[in-house]
Backbone and ligand atoms as CSV (ligand in chain L), in Angstrom:
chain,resi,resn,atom,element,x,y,z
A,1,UNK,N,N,15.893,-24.334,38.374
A,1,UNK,CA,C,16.365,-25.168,39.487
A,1,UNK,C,C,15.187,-25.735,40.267
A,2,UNK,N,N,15.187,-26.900,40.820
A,2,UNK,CA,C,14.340,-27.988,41.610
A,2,UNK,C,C,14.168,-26.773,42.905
A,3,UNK,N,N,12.992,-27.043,43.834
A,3,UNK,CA,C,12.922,-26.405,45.070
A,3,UNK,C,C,13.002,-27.843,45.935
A,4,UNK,N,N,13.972,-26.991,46.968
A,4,UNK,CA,C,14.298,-28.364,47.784
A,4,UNK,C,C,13.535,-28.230,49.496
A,5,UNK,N,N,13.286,-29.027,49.455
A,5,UNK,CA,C,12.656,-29.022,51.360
A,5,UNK,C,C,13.789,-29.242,52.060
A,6,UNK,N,N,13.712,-27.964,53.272
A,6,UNK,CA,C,14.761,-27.985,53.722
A,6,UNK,C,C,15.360,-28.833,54.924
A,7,UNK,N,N,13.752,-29.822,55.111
A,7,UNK,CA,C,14.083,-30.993,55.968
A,7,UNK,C,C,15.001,-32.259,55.101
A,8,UNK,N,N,15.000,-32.227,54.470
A,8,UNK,CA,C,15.978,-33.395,53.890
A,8,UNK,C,C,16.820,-32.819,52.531
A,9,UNK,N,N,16.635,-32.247,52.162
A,9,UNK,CA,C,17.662,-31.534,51.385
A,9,UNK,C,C,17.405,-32.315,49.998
A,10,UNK,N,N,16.297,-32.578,49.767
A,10,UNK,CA,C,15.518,-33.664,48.599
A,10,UNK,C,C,14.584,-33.000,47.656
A,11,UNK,N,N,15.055,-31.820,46.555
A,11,UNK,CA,C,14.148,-32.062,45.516
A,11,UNK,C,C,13.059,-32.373,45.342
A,12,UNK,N,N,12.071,-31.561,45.348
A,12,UNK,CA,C,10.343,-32.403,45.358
A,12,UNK,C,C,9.448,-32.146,44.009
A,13,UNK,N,N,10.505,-31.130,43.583
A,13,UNK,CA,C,9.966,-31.416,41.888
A,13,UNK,C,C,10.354,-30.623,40.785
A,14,UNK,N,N,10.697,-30.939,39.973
A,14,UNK,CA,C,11.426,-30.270,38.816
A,14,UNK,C,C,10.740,-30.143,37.514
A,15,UNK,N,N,11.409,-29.212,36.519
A,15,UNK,CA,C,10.739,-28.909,35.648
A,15,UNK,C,C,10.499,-30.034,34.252
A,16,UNK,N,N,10.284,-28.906,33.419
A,16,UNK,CA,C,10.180,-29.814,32.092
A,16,UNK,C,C,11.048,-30.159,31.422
A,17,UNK,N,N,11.723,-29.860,31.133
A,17,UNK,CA,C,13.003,-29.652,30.819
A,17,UNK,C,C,14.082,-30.391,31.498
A,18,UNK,N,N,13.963,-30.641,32.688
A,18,UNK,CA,C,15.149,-31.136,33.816
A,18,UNK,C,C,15.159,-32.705,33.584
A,19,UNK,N,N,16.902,-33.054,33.348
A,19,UNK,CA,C,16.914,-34.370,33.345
A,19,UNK,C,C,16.738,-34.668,35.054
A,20,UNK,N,N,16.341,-36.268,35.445
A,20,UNK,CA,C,15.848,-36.188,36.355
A,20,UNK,C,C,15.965,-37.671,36.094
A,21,UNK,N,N,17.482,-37.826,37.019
A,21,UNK,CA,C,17.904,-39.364,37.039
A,21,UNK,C,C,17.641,-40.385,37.887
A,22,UNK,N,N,17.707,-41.329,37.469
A,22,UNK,CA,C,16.597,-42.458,38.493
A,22,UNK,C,C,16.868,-42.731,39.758
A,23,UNK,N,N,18.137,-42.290,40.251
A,23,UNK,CA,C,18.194,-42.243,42.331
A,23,UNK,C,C,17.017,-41.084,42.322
A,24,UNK,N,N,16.727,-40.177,41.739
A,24,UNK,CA,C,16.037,-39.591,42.229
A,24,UNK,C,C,14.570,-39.221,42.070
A,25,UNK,N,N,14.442,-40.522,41.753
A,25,UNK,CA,C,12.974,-40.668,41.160
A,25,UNK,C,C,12.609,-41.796,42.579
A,26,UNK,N,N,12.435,-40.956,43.788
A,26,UNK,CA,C,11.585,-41.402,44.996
A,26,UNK,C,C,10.427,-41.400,45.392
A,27,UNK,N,N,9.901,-41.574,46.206
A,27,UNK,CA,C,7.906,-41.438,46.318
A,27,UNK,C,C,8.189,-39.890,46.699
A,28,UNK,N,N,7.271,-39.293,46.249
A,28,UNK,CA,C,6.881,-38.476,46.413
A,28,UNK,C,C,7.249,-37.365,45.593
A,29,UNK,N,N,8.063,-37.843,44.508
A,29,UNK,CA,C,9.122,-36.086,43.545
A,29,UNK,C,C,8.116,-36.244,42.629
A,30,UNK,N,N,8.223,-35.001,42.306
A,30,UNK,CA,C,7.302,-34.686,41.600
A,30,UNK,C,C,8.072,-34.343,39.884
A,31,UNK,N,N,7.503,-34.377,39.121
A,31,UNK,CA,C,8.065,-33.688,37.920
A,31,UNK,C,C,7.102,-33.413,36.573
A,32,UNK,N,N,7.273,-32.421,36.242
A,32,UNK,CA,C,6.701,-31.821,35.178
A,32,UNK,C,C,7.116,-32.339,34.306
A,33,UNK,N,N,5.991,-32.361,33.134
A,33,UNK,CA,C,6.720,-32.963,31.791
A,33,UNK,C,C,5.694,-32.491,30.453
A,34,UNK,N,N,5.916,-32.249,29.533
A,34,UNK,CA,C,5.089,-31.473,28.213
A,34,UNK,C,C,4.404,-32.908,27.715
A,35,UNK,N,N,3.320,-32.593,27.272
A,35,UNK,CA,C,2.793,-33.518,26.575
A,35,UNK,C,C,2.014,-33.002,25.207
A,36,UNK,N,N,1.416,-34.345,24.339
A,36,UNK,CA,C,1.158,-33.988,22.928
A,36,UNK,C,C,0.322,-34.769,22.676
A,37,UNK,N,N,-0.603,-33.932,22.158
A,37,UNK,CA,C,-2.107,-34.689,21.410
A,37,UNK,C,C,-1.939,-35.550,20.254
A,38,UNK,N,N,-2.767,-36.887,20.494
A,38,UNK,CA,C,-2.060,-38.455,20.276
A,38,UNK,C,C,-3.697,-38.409,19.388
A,39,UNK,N,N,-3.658,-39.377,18.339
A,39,UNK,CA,C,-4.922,-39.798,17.622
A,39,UNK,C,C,-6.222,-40.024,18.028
A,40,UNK,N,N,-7.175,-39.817,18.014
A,40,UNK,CA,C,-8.039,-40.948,18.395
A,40,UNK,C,C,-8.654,-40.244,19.797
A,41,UNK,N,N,-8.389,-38.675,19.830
A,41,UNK,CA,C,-8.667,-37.675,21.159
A,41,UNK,C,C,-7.447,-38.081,22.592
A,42,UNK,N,N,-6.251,-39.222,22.229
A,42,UNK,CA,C,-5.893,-39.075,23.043
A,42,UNK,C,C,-5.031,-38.201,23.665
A,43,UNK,N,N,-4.028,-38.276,24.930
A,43,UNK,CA,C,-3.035,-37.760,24.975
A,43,UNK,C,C,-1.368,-38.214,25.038
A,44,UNK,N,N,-0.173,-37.794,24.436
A,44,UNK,CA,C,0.821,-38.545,25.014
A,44,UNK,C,C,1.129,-37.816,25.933
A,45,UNK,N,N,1.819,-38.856,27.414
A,45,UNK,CA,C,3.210,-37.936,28.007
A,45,UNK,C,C,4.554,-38.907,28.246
A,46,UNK,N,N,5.489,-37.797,28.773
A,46,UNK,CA,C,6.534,-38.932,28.296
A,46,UNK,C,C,7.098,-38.921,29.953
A,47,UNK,N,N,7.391,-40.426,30.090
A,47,UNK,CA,C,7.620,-40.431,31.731
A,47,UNK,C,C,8.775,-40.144,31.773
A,48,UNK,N,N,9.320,-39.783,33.210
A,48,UNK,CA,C,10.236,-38.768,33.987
A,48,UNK,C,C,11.777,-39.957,34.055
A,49,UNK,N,N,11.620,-41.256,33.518
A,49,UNK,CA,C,12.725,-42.238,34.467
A,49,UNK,C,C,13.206,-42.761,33.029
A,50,UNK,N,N,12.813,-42.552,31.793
A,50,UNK,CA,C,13.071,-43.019,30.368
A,50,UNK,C,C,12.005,-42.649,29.163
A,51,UNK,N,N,12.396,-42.508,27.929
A,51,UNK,CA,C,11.756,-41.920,26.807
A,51,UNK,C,C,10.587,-42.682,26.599
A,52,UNK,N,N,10.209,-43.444,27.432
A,52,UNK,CA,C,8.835,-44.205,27.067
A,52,UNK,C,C,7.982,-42.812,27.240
A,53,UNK,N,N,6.562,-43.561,26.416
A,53,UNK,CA,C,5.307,-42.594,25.940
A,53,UNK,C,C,4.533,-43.562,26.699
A,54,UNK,N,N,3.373,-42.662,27.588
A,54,UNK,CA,C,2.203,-43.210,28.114
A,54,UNK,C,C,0.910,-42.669,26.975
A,55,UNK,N,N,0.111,-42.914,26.856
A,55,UNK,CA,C,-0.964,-42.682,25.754
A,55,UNK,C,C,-2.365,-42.592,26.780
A,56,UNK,N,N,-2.314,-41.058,27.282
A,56,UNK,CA,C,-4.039,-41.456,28.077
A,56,UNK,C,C,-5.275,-41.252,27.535
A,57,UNK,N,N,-6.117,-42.424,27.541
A,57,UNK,CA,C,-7.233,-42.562,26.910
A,57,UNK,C,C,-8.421,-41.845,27.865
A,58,UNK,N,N,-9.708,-41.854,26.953
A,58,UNK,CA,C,-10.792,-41.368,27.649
A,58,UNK,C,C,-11.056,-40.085,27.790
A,59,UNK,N,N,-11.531,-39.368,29.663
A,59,UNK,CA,C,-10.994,-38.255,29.833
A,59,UNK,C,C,-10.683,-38.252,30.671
A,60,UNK,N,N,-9.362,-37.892,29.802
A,60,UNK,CA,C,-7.917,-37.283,30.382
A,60,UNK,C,C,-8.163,-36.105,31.217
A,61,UNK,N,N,-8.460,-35.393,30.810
A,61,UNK,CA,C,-8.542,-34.007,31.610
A,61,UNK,C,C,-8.813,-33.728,33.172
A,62,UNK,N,N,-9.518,-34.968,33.568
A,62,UNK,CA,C,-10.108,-34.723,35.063
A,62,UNK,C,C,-9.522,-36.063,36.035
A,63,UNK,N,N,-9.345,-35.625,36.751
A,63,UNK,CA,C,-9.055,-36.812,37.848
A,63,UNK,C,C,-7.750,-37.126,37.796
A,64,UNK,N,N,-6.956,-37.963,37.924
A,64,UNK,CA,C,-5.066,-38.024,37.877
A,64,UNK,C,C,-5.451,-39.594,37.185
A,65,UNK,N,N,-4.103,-40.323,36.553
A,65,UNK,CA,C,-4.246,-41.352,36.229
A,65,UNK,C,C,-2.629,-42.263,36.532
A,66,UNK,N,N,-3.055,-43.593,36.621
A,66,UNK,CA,C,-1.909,-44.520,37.101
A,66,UNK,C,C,-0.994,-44.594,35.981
A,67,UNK,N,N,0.123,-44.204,36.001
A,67,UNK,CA,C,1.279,-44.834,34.663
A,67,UNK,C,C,2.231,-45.784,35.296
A,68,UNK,N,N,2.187,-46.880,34.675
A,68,UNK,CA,C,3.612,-47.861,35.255
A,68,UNK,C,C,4.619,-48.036,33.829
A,69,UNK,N,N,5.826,-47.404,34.223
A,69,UNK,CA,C,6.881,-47.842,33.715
A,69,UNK,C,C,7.416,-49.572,33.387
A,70,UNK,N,N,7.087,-50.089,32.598
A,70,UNK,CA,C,7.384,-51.693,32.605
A,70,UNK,C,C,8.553,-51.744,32.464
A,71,UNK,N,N,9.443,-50.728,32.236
A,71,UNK,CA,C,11.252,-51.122,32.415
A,71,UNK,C,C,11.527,-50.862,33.552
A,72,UNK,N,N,11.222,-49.419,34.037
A,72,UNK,CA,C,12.115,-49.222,35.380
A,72,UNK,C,C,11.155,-49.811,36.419
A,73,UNK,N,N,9.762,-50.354,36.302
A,73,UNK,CA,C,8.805,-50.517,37.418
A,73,UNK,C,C,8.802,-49.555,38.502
A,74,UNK,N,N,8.325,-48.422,38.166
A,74,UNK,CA,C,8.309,-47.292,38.614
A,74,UNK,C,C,6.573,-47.385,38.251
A,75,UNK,N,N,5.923,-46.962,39.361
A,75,UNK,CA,C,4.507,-45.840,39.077
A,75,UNK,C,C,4.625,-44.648,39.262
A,76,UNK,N,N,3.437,-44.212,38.978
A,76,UNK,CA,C,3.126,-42.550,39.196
A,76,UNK,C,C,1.890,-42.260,39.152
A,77,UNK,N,N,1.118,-41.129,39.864
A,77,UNK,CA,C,0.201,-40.730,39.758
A,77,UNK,C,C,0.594,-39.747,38.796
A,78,UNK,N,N,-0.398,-39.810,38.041
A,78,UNK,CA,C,-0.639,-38.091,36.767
A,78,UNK,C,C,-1.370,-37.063,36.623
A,79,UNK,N,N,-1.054,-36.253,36.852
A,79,UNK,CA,C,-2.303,-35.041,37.115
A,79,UNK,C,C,-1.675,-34.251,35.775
A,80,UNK,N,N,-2.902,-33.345,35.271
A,80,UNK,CA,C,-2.671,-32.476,34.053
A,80,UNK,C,C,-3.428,-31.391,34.520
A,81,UNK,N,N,-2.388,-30.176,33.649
A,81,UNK,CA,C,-2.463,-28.923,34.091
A,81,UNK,C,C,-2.694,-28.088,32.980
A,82,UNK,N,N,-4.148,-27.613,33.218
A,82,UNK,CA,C,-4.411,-26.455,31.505
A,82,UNK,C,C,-3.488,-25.670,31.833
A,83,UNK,N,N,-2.673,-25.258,30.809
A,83,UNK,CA,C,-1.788,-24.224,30.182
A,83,UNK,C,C,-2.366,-23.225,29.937
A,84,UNK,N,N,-3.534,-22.824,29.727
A,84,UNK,CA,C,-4.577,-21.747,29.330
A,84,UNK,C,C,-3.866,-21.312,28.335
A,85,UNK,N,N,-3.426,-22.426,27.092
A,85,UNK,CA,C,-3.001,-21.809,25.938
A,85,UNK,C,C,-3.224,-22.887,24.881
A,86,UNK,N,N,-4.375,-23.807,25.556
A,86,UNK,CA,C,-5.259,-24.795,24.467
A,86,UNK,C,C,-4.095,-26.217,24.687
A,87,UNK,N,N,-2.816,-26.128,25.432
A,87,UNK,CA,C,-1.896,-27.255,25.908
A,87,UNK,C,C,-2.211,-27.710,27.357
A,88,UNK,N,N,-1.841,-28.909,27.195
A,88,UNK,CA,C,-1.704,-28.980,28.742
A,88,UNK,C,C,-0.065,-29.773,29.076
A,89,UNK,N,N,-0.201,-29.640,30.657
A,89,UNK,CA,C,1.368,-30.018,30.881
A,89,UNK,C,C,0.902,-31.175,31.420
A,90,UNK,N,N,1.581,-32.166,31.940
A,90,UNK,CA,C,1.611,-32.851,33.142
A,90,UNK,C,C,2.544,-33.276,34.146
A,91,UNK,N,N,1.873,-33.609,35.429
A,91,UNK,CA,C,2.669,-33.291,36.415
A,91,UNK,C,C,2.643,-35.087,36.970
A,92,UNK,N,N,4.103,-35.431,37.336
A,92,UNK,CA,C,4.215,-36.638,37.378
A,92,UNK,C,C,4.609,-37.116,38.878
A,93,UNK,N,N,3.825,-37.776,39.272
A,93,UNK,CA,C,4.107,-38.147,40.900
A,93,UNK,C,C,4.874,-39.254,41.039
A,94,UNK,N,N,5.696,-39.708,41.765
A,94,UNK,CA,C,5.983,-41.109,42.037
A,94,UNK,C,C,5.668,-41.998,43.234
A,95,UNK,N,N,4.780,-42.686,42.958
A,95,UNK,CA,C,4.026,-43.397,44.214
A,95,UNK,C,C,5.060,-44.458,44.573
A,96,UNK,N,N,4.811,-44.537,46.296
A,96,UNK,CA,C,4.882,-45.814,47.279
A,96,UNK,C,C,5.341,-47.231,46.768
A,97,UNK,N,N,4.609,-47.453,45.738
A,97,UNK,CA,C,4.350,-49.182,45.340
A,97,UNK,C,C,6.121,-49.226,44.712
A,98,UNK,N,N,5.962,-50.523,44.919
A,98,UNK,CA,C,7.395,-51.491,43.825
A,98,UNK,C,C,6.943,-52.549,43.567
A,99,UNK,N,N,6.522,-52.046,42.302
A,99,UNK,CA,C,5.809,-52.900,41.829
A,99,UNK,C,C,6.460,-54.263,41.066
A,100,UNK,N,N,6.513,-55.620,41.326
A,100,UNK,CA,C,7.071,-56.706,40.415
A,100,UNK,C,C,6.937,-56.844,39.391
A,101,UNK,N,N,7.551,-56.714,38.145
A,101,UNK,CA,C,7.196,-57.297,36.660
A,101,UNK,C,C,7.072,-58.464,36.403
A,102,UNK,N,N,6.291,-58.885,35.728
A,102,UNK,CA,C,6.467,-60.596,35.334
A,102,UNK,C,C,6.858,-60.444,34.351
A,103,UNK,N,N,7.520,-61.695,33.987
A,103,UNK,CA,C,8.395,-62.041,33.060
A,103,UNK,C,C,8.383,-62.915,32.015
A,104,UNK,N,N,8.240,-63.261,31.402
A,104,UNK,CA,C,8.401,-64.886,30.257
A,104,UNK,C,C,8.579,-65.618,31.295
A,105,UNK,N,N,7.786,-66.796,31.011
A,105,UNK,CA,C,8.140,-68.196,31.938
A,105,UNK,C,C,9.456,-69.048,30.913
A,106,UNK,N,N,10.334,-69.358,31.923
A,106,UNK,CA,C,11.307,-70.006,31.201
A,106,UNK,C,C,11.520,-71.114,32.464
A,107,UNK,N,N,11.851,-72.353,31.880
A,107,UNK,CA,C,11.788,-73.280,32.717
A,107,UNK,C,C,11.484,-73.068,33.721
A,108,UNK,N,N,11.713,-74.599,34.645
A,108,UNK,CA,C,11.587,-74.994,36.099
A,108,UNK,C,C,9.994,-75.455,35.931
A,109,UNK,N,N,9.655,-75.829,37.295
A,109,UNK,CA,C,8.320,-76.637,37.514
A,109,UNK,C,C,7.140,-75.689,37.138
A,110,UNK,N,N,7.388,-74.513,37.681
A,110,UNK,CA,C,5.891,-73.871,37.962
A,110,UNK,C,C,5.954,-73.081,36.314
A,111,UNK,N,N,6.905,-73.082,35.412
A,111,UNK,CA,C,6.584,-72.295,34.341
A,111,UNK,C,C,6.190,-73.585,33.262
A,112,UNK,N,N,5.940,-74.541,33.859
A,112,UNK,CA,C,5.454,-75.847,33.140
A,112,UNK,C,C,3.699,-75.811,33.394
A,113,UNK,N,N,3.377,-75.058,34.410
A,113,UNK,CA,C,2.097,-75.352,34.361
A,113,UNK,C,C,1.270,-74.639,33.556
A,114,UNK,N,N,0.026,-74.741,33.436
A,114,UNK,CA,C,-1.324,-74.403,32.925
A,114,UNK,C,C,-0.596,-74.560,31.358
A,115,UNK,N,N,0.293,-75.524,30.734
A,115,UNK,CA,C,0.819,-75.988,29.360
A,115,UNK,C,C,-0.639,-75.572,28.326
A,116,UNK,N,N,-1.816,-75.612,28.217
A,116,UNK,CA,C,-2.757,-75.754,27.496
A,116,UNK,C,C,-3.219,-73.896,27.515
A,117,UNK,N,N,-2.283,-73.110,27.809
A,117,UNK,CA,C,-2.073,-71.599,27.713
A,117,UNK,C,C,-1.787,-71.079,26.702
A,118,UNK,N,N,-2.922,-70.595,25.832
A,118,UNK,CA,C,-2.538,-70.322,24.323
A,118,UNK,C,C,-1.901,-68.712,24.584
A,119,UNK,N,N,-2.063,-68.464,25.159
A,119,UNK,CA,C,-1.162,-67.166,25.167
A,119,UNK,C,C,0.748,-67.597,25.679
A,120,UNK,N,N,0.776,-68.572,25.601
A,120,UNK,CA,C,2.153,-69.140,25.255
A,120,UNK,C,C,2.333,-69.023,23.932
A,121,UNK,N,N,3.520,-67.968,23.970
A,121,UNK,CA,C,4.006,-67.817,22.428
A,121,UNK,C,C,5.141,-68.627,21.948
A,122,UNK,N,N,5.931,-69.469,22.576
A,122,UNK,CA,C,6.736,-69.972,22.245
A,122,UNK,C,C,7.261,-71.086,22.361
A,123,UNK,N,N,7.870,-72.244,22.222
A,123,UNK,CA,C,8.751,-73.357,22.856
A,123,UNK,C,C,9.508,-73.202,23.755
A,124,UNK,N,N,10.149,-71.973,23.736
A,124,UNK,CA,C,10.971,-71.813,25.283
A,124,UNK,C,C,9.735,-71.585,26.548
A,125,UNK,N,N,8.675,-71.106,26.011
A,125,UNK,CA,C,7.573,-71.105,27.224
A,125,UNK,C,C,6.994,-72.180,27.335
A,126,UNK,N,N,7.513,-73.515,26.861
A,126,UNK,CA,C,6.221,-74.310,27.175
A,126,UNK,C,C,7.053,-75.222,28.240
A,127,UNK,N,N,7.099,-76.610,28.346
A,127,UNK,CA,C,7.340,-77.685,28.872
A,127,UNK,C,C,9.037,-78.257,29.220
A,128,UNK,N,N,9.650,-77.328,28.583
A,128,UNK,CA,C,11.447,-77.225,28.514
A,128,UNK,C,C,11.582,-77.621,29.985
A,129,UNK,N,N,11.227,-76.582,30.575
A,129,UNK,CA,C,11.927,-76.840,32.207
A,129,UNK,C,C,10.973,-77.700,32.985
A,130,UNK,N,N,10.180,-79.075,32.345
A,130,UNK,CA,C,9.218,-79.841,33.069
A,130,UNK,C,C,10.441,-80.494,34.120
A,131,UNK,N,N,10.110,-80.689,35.493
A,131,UNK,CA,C,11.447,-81.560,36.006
A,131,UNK,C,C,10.354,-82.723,36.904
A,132,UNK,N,N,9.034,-83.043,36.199
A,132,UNK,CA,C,8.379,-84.534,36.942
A,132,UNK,C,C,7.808,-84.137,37.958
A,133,UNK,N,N,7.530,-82.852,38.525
A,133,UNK,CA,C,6.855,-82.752,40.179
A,133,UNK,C,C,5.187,-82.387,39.699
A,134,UNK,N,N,4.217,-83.398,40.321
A,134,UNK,CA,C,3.220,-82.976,40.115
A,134,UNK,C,C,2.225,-82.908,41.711
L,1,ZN,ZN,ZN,11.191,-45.877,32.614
């Protein structure tokens, strides 16, 4: 079971195991989650709000690191915890920010600009929604 503060009656962090549904993925809950050694020295973990995999590069081991959810636009700070059994866990924060996703440009004026954008992959991204305003 979650330990709850008894000023708001709010869950501040749950285990590994615990589903842990997205009303309640607020700033500040915390949640544990198992992770697994990924190729290449990295690490996976799997975030707290959907089965997505974060992949942390480098070293992992020291300092916490930023994960953003690109579906739910959720962040988190990440901290990892030796297991003193050669695993580690990690512990998943949910920060402050709300963060905006961008999106495919699909028409209208302003998804007409910078046209000479080779990272435009498509015809629906290019000039469709030109409507003449320059
Ligand atoms: Zn998610």
């Amino acid at each position: 079971m979650p330990e709850f503060r008894s000023d708001t009656n709010v869950p501040v962090i749950y285990g590994a195991t615990e589903h842990v549904g997205r009303s309640r993925l607020v700033p500040g809950v915390r949640v544990r989650r198992y992770t697994e050694d990924a190729p290449g020295g990295c690490l996976d973990v799997i975030t707290p709000c959907c089965p997505r995999i974060a992949r942390l590069r480098g070293d992992w081991r020291h300092g916490h690191h930023l994960v953003l959810c690109t579906k739910h636009a959720l962040a988190y700070d990440v901290y990892l915890i030796d297991e003193n059994d050669g695993g580690f866990g990690a512990l998943f924060v949910v920060r402050d920010e709300q963060p905006v996703l961008a999106r495919r440009r699909t028409g209208g004026w302003l998804a007409a600009q910078h046209p000479g954008d080779d990272r435009v992959s498509g015809p629906e991204d290019g000039a469709r929604g030109w409507t003449g305003h320059e």
